[in-house]
PDB file of N, H, CA, C and O in Angstrom:
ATOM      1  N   UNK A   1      -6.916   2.175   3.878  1.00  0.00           N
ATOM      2  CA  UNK A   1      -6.398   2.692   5.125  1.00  0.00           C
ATOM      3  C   UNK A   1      -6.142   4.188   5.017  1.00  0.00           C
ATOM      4  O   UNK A   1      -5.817   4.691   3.941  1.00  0.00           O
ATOM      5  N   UNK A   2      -6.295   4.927   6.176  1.00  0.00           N
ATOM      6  H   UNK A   2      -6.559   4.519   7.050  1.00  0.00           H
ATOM      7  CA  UNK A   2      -6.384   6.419   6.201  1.00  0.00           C
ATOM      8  C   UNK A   2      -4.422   6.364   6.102  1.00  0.00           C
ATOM      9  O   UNK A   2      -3.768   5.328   6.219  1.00  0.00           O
ATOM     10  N   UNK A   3      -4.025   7.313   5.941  1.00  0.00           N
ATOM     11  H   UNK A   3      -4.556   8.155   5.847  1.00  0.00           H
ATOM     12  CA  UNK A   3      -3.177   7.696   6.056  1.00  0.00           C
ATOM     13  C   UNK A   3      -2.454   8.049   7.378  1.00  0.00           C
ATOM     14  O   UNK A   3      -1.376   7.660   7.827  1.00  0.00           O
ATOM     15  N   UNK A   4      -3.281   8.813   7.811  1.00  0.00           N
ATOM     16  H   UNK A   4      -4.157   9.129   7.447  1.00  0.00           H
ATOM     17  CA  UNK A   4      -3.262   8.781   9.577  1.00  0.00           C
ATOM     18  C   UNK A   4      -2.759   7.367  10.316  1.00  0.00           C
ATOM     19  O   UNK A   4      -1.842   7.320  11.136  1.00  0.00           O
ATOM     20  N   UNK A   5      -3.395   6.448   9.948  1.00  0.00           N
ATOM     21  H   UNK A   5      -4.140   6.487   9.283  1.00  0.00           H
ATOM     22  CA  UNK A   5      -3.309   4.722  10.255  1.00  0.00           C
ATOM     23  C   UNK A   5      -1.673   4.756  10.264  1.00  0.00           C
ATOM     24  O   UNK A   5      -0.761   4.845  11.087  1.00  0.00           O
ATOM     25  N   UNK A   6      -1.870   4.621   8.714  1.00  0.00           N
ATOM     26  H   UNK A   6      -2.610   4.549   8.046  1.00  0.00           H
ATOM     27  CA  UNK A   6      -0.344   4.186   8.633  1.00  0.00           C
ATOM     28  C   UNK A   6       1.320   4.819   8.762  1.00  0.00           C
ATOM     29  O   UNK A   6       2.418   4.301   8.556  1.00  0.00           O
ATOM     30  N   UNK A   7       0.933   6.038   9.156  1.00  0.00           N
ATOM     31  H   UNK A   7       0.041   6.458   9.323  1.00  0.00           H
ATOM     32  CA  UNK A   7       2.076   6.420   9.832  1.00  0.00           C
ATOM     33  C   UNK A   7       2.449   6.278  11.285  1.00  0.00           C
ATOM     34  O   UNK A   7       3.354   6.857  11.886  1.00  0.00           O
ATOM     35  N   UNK A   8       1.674   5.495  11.685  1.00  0.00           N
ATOM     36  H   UNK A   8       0.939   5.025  11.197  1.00  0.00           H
ATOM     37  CA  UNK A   8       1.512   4.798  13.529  1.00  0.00           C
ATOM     38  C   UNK A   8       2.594   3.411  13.471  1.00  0.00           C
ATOM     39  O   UNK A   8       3.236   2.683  14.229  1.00  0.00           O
ATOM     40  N   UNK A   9       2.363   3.568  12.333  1.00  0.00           N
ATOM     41  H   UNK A   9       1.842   4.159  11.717  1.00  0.00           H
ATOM     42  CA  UNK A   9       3.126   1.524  11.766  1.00  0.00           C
ATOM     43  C   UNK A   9       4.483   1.982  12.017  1.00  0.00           C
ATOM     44  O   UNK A   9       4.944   3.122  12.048  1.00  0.00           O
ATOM     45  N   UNK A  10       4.829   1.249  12.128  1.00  0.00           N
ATOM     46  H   UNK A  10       4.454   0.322  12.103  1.00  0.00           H
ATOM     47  CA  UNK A  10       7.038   0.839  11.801  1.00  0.00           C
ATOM     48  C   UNK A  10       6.942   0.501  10.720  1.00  0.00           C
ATOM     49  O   UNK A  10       5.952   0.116  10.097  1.00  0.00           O
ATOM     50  N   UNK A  11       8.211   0.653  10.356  1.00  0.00           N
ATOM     51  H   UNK A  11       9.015   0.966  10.862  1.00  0.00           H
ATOM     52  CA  UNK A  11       8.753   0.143   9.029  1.00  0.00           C
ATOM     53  C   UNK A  11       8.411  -0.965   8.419  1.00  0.00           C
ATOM     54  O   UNK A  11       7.749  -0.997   7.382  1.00  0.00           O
ATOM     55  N   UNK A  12       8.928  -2.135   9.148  1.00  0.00           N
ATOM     56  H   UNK A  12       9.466  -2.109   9.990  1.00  0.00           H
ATOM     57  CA  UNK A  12       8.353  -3.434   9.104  1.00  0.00           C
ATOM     58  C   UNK A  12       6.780  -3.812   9.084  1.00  0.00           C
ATOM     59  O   UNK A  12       6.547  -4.992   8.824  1.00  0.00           O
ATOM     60  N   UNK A  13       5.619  -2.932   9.334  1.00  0.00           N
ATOM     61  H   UNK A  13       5.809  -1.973   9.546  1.00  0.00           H
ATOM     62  CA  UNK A  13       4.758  -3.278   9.446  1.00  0.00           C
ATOM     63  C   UNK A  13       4.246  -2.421   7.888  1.00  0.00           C
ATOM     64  O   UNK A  13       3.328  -2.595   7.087  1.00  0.00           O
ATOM     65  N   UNK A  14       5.215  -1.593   7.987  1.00  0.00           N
ATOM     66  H   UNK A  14       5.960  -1.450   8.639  1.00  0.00           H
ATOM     67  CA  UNK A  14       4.206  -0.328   6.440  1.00  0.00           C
ATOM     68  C   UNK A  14       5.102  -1.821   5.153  1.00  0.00           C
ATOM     69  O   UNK A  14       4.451  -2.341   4.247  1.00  0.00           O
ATOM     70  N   UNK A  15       6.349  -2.125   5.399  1.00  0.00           N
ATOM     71  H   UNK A  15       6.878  -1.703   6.135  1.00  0.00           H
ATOM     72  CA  UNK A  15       6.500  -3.185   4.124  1.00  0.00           C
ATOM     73  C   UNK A  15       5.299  -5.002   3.885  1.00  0.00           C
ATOM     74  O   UNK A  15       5.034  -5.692   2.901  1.00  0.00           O
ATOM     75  N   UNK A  16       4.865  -5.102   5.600  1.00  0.00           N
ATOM     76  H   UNK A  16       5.080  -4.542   6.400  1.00  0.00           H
ATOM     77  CA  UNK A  16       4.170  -5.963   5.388  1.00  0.00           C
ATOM     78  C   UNK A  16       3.014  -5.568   4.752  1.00  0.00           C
ATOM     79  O   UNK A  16       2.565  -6.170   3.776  1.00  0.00           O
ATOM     80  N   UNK A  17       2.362  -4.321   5.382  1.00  0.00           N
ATOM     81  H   UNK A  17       2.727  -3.833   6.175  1.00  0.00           H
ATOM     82  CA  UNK A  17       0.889  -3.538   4.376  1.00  0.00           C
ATOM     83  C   UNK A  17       1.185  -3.861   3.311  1.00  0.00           C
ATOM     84  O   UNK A  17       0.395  -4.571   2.688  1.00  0.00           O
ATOM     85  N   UNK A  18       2.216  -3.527   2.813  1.00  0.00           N
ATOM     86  H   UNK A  18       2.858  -2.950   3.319  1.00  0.00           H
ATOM     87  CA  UNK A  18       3.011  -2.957   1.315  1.00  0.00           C
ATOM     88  C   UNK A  18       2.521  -4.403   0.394  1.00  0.00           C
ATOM     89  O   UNK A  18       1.641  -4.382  -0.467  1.00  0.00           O
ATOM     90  N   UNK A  19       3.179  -5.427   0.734  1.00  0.00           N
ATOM     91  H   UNK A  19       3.893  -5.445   1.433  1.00  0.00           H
ATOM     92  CA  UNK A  19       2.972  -6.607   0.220  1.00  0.00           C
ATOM     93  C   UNK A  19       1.825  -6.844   0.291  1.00  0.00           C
ATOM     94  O   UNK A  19       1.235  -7.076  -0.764  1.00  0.00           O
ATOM     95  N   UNK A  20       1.063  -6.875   1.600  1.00  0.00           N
ATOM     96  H   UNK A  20       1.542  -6.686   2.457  1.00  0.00           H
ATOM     97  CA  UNK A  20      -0.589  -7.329   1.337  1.00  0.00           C
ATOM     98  C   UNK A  20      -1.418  -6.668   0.079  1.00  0.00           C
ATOM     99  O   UNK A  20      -2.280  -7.214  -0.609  1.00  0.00           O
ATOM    100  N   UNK A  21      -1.081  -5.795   0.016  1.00  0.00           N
ATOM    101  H   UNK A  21      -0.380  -5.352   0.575  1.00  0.00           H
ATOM    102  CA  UNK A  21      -2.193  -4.992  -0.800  1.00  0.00           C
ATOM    103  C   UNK A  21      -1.631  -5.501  -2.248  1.00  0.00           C
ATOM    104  O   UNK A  21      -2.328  -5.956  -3.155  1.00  0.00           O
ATOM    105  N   UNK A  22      -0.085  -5.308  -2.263  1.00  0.00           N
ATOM    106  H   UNK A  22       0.482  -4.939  -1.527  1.00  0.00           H
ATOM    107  CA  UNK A  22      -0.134  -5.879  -3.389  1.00  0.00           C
ATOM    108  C   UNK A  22      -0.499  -7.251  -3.855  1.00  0.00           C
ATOM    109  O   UNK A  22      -0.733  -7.524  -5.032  1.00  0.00           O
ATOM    110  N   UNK A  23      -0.532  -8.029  -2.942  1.00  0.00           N
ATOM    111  H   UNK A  23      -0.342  -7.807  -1.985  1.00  0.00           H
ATOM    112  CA  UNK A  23      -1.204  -9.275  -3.237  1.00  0.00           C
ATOM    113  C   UNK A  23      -2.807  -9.375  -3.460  1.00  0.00           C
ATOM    114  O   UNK A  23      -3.371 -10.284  -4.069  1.00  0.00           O
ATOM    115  N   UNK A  24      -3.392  -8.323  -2.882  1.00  0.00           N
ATOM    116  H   UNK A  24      -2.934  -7.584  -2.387  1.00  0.00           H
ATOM    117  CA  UNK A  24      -4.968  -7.954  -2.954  1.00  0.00           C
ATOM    118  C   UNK A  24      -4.799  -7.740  -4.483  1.00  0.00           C
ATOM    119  O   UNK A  24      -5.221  -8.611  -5.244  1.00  0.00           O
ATOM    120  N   UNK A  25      -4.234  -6.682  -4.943  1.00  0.00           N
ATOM    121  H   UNK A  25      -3.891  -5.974  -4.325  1.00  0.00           H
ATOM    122  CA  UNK A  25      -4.543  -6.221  -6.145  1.00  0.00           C
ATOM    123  C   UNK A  25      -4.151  -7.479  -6.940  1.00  0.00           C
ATOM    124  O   UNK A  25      -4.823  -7.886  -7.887  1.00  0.00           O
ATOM    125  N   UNK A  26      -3.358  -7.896  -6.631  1.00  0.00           N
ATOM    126  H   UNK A  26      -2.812  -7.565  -5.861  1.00  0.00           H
ATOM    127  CA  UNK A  26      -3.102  -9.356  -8.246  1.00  0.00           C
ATOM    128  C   UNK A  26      -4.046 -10.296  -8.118  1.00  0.00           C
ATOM    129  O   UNK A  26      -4.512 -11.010  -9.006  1.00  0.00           O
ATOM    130  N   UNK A  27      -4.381 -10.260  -6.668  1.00  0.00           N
ATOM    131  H   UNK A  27      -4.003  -9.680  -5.947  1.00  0.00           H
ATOM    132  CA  UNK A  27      -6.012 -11.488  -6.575  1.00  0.00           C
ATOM    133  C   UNK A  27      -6.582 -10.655  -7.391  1.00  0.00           C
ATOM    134  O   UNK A  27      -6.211 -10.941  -8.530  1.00  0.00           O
ATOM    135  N   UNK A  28      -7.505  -9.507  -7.394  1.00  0.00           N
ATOM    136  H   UNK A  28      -7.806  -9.275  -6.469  1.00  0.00           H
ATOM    137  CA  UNK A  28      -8.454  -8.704  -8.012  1.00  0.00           C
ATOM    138  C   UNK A  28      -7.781  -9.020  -9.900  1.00  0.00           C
ATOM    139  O   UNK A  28      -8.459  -9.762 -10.610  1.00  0.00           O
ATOM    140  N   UNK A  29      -6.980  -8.629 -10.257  1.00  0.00           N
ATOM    141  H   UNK A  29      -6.429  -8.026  -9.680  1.00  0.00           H
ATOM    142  CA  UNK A  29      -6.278  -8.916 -11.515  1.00  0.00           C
ATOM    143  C   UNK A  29      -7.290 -10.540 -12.160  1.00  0.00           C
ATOM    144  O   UNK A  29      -8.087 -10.742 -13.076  1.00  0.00           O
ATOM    145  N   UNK A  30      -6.686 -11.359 -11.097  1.00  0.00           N
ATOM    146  H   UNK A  30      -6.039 -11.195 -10.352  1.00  0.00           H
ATOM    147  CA  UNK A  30      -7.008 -12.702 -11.491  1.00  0.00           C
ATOM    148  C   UNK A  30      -8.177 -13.055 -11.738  1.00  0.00           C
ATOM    149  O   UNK A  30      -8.629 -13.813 -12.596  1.00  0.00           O
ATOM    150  N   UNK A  31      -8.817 -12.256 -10.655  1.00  0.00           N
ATOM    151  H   UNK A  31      -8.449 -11.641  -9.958  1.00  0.00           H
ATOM    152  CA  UNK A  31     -10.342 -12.241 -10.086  1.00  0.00           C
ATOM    153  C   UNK A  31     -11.469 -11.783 -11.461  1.00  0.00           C
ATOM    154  O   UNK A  31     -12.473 -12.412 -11.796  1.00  0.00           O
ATOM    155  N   UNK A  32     -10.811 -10.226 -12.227  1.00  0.00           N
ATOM    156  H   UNK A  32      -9.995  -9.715 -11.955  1.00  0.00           H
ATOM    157  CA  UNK A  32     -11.110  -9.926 -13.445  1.00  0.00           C
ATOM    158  C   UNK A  32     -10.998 -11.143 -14.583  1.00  0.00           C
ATOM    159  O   UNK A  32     -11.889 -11.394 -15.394  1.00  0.00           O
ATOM    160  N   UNK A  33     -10.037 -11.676 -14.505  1.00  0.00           N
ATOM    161  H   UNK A  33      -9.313 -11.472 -13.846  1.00  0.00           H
ATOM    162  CA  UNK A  33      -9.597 -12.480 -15.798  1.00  0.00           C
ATOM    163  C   UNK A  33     -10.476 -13.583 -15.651  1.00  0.00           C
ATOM    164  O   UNK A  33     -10.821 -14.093 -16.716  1.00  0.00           O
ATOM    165  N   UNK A  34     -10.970 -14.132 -14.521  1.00  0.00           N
ATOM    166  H   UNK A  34     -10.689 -13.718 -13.655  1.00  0.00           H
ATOM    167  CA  UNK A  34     -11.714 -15.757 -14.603  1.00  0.00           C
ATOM    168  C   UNK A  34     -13.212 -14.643 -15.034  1.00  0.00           C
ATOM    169  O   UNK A  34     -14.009 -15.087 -15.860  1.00  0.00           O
ATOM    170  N   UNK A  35     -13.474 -13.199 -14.388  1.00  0.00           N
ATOM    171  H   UNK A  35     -12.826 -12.838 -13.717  1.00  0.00           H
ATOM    172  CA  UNK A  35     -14.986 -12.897 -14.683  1.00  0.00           C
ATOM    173  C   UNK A  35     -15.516 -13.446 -12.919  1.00  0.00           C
ATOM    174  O   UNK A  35     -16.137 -14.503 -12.811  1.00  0.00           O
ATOM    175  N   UNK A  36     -15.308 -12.920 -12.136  1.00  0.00           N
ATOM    176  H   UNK A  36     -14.803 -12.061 -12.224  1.00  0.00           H
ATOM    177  CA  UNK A  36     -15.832 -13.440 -10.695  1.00  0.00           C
ATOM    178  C   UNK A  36     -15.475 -12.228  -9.792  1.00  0.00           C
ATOM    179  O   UNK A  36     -15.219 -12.315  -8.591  1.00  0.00           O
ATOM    180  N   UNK A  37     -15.491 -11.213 -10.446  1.00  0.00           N
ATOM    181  H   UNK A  37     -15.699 -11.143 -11.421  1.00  0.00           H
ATOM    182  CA  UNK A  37     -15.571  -9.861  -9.312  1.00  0.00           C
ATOM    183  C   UNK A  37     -16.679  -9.632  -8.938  1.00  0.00           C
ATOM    184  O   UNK A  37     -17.763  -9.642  -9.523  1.00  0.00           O
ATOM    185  N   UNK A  38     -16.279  -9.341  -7.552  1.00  0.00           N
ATOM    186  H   UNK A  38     -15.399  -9.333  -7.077  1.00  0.00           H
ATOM    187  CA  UNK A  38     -17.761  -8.903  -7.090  1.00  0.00           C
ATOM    188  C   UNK A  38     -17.353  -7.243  -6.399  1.00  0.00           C
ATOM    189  O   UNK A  38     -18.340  -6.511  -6.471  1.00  0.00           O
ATOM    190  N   UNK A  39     -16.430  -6.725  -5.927  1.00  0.00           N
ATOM    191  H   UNK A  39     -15.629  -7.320  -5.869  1.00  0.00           H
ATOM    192  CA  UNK A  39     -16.462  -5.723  -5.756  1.00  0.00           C
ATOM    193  C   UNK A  39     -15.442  -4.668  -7.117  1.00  0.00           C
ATOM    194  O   UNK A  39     -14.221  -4.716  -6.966  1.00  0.00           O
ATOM    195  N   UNK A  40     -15.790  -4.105  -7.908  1.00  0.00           N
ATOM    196  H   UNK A  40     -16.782  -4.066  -8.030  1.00  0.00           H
ATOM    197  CA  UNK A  40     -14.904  -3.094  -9.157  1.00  0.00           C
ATOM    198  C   UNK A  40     -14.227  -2.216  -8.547  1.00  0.00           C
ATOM    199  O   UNK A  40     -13.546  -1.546  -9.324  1.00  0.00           O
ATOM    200  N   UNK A  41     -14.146  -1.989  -7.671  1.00  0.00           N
ATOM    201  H   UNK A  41     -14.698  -2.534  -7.040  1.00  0.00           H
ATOM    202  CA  UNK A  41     -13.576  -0.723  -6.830  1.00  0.00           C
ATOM    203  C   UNK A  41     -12.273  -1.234  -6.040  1.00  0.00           C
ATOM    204  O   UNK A  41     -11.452  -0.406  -5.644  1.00  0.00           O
ATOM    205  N   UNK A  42     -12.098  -2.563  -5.823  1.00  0.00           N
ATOM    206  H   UNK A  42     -12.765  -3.235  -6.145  1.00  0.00           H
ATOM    207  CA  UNK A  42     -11.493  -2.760  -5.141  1.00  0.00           C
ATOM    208  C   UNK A  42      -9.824  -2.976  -5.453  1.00  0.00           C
ATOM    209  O   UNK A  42      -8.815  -3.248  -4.803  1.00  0.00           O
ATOM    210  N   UNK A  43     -10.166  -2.698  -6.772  1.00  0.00           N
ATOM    211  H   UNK A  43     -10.986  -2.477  -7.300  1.00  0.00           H
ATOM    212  CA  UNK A  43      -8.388  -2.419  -7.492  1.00  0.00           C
ATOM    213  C   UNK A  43      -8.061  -1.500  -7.217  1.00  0.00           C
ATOM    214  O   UNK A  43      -6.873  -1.305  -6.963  1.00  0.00           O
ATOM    215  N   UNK A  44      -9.320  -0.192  -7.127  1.00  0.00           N
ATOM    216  H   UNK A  44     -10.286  -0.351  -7.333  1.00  0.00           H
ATOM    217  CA  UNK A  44      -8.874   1.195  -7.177  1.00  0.00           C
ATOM    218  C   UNK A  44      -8.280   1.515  -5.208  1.00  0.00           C
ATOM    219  O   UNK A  44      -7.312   1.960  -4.591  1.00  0.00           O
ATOM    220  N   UNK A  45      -9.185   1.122  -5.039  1.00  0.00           N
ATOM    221  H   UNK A  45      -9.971   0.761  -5.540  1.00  0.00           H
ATOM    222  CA  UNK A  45      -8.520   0.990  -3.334  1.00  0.00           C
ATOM    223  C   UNK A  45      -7.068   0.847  -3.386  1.00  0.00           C
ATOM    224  O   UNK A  45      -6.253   1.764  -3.296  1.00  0.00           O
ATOM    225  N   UNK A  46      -6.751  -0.798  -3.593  1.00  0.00           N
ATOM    226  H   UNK A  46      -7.413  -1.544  -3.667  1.00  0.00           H
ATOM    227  CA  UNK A  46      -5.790  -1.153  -3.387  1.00  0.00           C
ATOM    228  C   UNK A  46      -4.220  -0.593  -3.978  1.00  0.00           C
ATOM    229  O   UNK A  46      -3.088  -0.824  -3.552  1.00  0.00           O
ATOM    230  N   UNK A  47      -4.767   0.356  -5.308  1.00  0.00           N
ATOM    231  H   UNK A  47      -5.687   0.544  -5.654  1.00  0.00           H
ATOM    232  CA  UNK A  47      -3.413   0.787  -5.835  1.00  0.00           C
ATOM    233  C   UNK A  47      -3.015   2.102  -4.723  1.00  0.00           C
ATOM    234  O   UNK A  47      -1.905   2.407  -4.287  1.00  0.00           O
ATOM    235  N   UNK A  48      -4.288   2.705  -4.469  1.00  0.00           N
ATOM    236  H   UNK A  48      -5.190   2.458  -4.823  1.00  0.00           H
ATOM    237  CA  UNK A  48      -4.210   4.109  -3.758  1.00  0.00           C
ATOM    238  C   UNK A  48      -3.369   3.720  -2.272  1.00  0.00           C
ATOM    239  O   UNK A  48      -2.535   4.561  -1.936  1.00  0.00           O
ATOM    240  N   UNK A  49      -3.514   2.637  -1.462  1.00  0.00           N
ATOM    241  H   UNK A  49      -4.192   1.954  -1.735  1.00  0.00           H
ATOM    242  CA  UNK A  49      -3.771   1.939  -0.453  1.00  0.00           C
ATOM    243  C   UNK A  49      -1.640   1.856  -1.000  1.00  0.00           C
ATOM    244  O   UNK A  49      -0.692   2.200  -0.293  1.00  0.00           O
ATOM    245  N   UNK A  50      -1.617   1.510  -1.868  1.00  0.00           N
ATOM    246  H   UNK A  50      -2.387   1.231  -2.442  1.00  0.00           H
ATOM    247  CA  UNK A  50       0.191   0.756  -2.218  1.00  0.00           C
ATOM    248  C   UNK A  50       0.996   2.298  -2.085  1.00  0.00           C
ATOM    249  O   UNK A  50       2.010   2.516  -1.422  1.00  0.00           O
ATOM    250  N   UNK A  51       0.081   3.472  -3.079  1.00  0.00           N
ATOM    251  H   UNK A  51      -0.743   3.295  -3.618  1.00  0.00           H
ATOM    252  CA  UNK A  51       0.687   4.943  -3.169  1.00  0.00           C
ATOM    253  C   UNK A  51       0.859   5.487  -1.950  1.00  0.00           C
ATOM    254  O   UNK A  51       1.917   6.100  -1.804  1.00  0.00           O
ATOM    255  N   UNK A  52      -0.044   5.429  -0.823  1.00  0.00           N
ATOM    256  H   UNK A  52      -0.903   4.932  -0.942  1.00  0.00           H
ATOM    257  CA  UNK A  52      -0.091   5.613   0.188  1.00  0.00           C
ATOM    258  C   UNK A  52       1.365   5.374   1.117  1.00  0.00           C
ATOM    259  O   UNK A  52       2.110   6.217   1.616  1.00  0.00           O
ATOM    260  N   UNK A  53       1.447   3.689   1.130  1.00  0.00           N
ATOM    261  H   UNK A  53       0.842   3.004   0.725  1.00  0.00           H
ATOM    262  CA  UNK A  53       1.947   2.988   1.923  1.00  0.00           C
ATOM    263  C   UNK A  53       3.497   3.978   1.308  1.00  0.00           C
ATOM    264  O   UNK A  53       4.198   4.611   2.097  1.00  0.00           O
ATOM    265  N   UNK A  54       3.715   3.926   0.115  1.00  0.00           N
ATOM    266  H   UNK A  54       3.145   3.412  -0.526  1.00  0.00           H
ATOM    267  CA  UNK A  54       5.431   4.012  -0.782  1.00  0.00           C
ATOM    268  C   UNK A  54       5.630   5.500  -0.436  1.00  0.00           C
ATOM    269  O   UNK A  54       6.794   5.889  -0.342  1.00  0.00           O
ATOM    270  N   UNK A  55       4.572   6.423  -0.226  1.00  0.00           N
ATOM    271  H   UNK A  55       3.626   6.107  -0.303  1.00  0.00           H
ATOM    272  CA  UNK A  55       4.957   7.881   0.348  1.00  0.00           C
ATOM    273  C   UNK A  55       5.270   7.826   1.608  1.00  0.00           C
ATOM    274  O   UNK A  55       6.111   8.578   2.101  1.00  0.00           O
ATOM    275  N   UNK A  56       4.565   6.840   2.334  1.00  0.00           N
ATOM    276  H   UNK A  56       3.882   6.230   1.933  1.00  0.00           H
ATOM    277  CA  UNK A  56       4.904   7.521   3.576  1.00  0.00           C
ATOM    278  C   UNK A  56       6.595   6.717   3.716  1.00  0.00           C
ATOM    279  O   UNK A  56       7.351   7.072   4.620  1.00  0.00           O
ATOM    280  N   UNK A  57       6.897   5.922   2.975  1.00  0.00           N
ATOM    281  H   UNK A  57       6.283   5.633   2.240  1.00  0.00           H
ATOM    282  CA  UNK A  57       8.109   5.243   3.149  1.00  0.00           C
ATOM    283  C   UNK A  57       9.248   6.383   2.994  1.00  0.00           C
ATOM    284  O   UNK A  57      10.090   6.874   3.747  1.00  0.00           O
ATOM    285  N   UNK A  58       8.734   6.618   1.221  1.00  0.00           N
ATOM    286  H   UNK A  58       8.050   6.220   0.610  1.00  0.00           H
ATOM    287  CA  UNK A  58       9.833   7.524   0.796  1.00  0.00           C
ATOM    288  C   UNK A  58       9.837   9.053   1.774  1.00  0.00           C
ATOM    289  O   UNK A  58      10.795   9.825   1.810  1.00  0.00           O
ATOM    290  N   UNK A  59       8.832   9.198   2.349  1.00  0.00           N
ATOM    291  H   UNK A  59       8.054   8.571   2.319  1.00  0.00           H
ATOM    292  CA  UNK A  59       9.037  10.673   3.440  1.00  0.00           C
ATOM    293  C   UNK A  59       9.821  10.458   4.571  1.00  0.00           C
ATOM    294  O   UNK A  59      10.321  11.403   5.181  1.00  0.00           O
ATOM    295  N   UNK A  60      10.013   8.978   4.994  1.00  0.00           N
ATOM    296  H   UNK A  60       9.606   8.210   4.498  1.00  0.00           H
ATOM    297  CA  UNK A  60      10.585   8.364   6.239  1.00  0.00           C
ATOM    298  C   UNK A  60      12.334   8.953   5.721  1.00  0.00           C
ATOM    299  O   UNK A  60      13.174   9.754   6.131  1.00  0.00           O
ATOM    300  N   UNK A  61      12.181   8.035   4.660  1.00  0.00           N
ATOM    301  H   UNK A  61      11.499   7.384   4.326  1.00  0.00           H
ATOM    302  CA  UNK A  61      13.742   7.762   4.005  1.00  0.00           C
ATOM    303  C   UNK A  61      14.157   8.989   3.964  1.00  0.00           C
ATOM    304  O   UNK A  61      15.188   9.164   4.613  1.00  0.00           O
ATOM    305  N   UNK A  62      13.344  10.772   2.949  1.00  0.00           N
ATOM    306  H   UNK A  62      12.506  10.630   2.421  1.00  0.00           H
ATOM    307  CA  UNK A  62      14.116  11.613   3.182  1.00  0.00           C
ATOM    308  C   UNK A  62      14.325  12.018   4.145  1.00  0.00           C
ATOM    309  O   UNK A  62      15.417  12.569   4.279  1.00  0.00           O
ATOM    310  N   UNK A  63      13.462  11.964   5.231  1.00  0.00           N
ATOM    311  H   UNK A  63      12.574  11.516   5.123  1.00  0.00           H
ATOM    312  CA  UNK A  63      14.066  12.514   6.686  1.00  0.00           C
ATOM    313  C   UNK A  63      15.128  11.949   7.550  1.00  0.00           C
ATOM    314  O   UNK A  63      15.805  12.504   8.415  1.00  0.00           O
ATOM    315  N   UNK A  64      15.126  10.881   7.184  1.00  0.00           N
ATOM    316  H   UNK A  64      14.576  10.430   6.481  1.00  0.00           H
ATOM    317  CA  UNK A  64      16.769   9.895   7.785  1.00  0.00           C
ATOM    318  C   UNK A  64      17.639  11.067   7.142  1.00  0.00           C
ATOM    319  O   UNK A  64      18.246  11.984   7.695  1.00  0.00           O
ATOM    320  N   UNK A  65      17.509  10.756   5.860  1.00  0.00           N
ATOM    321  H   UNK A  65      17.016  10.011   5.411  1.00  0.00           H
ATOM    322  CA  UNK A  65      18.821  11.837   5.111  1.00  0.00           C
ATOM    323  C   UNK A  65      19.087  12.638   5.575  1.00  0.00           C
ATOM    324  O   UNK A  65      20.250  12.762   5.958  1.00  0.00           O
ATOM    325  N   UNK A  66      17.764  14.002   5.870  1.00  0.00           N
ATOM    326  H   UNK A  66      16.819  13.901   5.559  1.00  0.00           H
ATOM    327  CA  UNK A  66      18.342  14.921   6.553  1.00  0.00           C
ATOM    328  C   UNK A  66      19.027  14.936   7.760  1.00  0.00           C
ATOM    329  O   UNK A  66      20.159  15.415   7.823  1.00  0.00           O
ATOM    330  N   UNK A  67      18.507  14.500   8.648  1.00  0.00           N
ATOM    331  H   UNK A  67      17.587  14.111   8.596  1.00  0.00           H
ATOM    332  CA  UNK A  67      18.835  14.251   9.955  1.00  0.00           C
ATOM    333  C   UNK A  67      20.530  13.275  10.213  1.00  0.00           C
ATOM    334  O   UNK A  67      20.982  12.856  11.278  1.00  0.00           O
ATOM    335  N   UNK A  68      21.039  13.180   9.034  1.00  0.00           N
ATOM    336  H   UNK A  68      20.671  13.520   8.168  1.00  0.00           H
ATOM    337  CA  UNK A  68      22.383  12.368   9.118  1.00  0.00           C
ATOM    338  C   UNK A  68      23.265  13.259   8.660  1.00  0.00           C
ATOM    339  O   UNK A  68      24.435  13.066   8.992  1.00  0.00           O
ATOM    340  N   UNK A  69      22.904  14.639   7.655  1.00  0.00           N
ATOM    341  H   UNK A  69      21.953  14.795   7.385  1.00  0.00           H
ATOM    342  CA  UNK A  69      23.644  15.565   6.954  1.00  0.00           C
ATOM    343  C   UNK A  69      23.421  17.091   8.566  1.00  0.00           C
ATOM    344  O   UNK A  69      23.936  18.202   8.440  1.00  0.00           O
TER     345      UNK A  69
END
């Protein structure tokens, strides 16, 4: 997901992303360990896809801060 995307989301929707992907990536994990990948890239997505999601969180969170001080 672009980045662009996911700052359109609410909160609630960037923690549901949040979880999906991480559930993508532990399928892919598993997916390695039996030997049944078919896409290699798709871990790398999904971690970038989690970094993504946790910045735009933590940029949310410092701006509450400011905006309360």
């Amino acid at each position: 997901m672009k980045a662009k995307n996911l700052r359109e989301l609410s909160d609630d929707e960037l923690t549901l992303q949040l979880k999906e992907r991480g559930d993508a990536l532990r399928h892919f994990h598993f997916q390695m360990a039996t030997g049944s990948v078919d896409n290699t890239r798709g871990a790398r997505k999904a971690r970038r896809d989690v970094a993504r999601i946790k910045t735009i969180m933590r940029e949310r969170e410092l701006a509450a801060k400011r905006e309360a001080k």
